[in-house]
C-alpha positions as CSV (number, residue, x, y, z in Angstrom):
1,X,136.0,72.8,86.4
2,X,136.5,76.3,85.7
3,X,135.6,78.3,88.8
4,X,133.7,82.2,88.3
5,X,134.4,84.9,89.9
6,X,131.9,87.5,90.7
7,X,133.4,91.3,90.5
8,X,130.5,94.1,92.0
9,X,129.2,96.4,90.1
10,X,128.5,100.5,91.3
11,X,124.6,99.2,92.0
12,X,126.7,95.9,94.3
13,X,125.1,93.0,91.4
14,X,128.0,90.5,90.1
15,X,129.4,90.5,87.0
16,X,130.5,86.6,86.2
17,X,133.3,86.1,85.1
18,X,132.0,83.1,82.2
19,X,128.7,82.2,81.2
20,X,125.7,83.8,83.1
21,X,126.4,87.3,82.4
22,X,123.6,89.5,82.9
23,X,122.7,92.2,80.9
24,X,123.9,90.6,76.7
25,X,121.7,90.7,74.3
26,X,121.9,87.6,73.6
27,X,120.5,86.4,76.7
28,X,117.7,89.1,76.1
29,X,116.8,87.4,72.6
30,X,117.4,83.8,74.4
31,X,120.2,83.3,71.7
32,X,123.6,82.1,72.7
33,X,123.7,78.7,74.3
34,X,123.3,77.8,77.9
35,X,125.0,80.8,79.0
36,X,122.9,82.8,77.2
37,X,119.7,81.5,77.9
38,X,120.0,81.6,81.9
39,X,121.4,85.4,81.3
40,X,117.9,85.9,79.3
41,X,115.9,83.7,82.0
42,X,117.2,85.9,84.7
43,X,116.6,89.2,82.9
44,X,113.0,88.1,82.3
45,X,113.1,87.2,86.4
46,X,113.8,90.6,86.9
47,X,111.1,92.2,84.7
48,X,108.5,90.2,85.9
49,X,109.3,90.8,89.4
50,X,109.9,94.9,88.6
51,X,113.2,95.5,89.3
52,X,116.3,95.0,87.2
53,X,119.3,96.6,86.7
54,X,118.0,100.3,86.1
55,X,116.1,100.2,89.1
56,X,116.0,103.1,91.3
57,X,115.7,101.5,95.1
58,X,119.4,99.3,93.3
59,X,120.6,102.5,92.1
60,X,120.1,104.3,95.3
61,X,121.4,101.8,97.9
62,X,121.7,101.4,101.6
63,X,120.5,104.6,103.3
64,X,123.8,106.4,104.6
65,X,124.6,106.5,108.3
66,X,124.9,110.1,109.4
67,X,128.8,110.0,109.7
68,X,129.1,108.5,105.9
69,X,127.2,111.4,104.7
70,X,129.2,114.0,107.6
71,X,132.5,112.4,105.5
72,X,130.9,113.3,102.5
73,X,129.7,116.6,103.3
74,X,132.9,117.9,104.9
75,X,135.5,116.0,101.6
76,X,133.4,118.5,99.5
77,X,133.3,121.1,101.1
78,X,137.6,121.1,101.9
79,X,138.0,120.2,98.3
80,X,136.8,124.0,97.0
81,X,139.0,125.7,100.1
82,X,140.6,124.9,103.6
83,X,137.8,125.5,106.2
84,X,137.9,125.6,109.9
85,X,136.6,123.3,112.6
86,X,134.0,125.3,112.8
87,X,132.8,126.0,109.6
88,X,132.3,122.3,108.8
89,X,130.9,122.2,111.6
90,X,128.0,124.8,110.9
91,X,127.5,123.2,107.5
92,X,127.1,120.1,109.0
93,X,124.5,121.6,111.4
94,X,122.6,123.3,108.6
95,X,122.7,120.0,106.7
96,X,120.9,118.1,109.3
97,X,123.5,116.0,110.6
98,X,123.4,114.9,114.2
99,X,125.9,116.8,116.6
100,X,127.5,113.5,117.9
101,X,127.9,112.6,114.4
102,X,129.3,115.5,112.9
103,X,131.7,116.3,115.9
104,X,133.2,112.8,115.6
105,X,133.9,113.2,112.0
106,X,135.3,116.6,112.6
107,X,137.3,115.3,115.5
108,X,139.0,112.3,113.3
109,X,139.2,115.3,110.1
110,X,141.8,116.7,112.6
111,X,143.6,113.6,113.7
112,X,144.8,113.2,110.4
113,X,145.1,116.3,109.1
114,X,142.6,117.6,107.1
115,X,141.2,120.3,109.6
116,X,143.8,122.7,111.3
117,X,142.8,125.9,112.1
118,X,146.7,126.6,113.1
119,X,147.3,126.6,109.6
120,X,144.4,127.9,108.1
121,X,144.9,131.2,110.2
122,X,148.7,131.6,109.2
123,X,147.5,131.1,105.5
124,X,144.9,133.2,106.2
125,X,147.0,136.2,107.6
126,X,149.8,135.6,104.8
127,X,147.0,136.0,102.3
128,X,144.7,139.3,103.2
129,X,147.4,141.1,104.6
130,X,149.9,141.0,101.9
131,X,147.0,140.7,99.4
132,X,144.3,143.1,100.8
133,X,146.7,145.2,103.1
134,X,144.7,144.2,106.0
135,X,145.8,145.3,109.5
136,X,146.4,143.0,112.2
137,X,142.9,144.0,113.7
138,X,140.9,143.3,110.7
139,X,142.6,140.1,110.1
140,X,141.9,139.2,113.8
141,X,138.1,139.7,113.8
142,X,137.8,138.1,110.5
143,X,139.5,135.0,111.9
144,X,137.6,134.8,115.2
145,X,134.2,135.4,112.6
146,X,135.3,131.5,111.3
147,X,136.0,130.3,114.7
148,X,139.7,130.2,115.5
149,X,140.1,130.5,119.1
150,X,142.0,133.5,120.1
151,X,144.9,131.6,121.0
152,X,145.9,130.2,117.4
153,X,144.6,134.0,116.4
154,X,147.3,135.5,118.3
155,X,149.8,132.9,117.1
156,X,149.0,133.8,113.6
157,X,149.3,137.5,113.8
158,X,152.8,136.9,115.3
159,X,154.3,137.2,112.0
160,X,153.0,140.7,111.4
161,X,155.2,143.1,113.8
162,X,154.3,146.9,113.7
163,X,157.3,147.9,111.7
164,X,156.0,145.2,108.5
165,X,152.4,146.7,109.2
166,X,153.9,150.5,108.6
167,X,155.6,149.5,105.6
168,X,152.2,148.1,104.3
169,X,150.1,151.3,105.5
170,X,152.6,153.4,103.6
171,X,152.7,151.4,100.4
172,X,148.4,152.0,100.6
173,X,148.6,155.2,100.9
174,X,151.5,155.6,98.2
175,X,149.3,153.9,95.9
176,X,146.0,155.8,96.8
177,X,148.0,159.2,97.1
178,X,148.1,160.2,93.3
179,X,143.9,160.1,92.8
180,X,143.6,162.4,95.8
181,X,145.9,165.4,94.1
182,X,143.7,168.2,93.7
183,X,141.8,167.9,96.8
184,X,141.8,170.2,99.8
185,X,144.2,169.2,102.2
186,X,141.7,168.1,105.0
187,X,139.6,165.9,102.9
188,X,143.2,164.4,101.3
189,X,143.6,163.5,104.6
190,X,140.0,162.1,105.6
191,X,140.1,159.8,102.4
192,X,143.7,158.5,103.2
193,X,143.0,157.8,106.7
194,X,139.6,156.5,106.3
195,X,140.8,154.0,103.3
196,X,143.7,152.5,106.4
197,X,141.2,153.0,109.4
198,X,138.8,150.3,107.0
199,X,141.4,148.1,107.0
200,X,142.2,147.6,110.5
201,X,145.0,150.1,111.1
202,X,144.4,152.0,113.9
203,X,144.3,156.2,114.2
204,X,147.7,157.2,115.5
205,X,149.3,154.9,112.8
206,X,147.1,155.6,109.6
207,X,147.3,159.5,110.5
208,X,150.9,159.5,111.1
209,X,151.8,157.9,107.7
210,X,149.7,160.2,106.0
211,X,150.6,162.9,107.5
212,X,154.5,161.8,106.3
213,X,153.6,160.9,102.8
214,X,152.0,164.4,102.7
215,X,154.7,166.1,103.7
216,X,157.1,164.9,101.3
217,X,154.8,165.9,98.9
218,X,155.6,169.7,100.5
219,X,152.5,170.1,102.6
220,X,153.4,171.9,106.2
221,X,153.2,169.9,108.5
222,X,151.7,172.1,111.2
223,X,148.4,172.8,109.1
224,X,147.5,168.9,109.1
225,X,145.8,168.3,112.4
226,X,143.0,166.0,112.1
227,X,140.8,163.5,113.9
228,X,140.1,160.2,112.2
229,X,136.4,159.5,112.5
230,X,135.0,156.6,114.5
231,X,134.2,153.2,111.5
């Protein structure tokens, strides 16, 4: 005897593996031979009782426990871009998904890897700062705005030391320096600063490499005295 073997389909029906398969067209016509006829028998079943292979309640399937559709959620979501704990976890939140739910799925996304917001902040500083010339005080409040604790922050921003931040400041301002020729000195000054003082750097540091990148383009020194604004 020649045993069948049923294989599930996406909708969880069984394809056999010899005669009885559902879904020929030869069963449909009733053509075929035995095989045929009980595939076109059970399709007529199915009409008659409404359902069938292109129903939607098979289609759909079991209703999703909340931590099947936290998995799903979060799988997308890290698939665009790393996220941290606690940005998954707000999605989740918007997304209706029970608390104990979502913060067991988080907690196992971490166990194995797929959430870690040590890594996500060191990619994040690597990124802006050598990217976007960020300072290390605009890359720390965008960090704690996606929920790294200050910790892991301050971990991350240990690869930035003042004398790599300088050099960045200075290659800004280089850049920035030619479209402000032709401007009075003070507001050459106000636009160079203010540009760094967006960016995180703080007063002392954006005025004093200004002020140096100015003078070696001959302006004296002694008439450069300025005040950064408050942004």
């Amino acid at each position: 005897m020649t045993r069948r073997t049923e294989w599930p389909d996406d909708h969880g029906f069984g394809h056999g593996g010899g005669a009885g398969h559902v879904g020929g067209r030869d069963g449909d016509e009733g053509r075929g031979g035995s095989g045929s006829a009980a595939g076109g028998a059970e399709n007529r079943r199915k009409r008659k009782d409404g359902g069938g292979f292109s129903s939607s309640r098979a289609e759909a399937g079991p209703p999703r426990t909340p931590e099947e559709q936290a998995r799903a959620i979060c799988l997308r979501l890290l698939t665009g871009s790393a996220r941290t704990r606690k940005q998954l976890g707000d999605a989740l939140r918007e997304r209706g998904i029970p608390e104990e739910a979502a913060q067991e799925v988080l907690s196992r996304f971490e166990e194995v890897g797929l959430i870690d917001d040590a890594k996500f902040a060191d990619a994040w500083v690597e990124s802006r700062h050598h990217g976007r010339g960020l300072a290390r005080r605009a890359l720390a409040r965008e960090l704690r705005t996606k929920g790294v604790d200050p910790a892991t922050v301050d971990t991350a921003l240990g690869q930035l030391d003042s004398e790599q931040e300088e050099r960045t400041a200075r290659e800004l301002v280089d850049r920035k320096l030619r479209t402000t020729r032709g401007l009075d000195r003070e507001k050459r000054i106000r636009r160079l600063a203010g540009m760094l003082a967006r960016k995180g750097y703080a007063e002392g540091l954006a005025l004093r490499v200004v002020r140096q990148a100015l003078e070696e383009e001959g302006e004296d020194p002694e008439l450069m005295e300025y005040h950064l604004p408050e942004v």
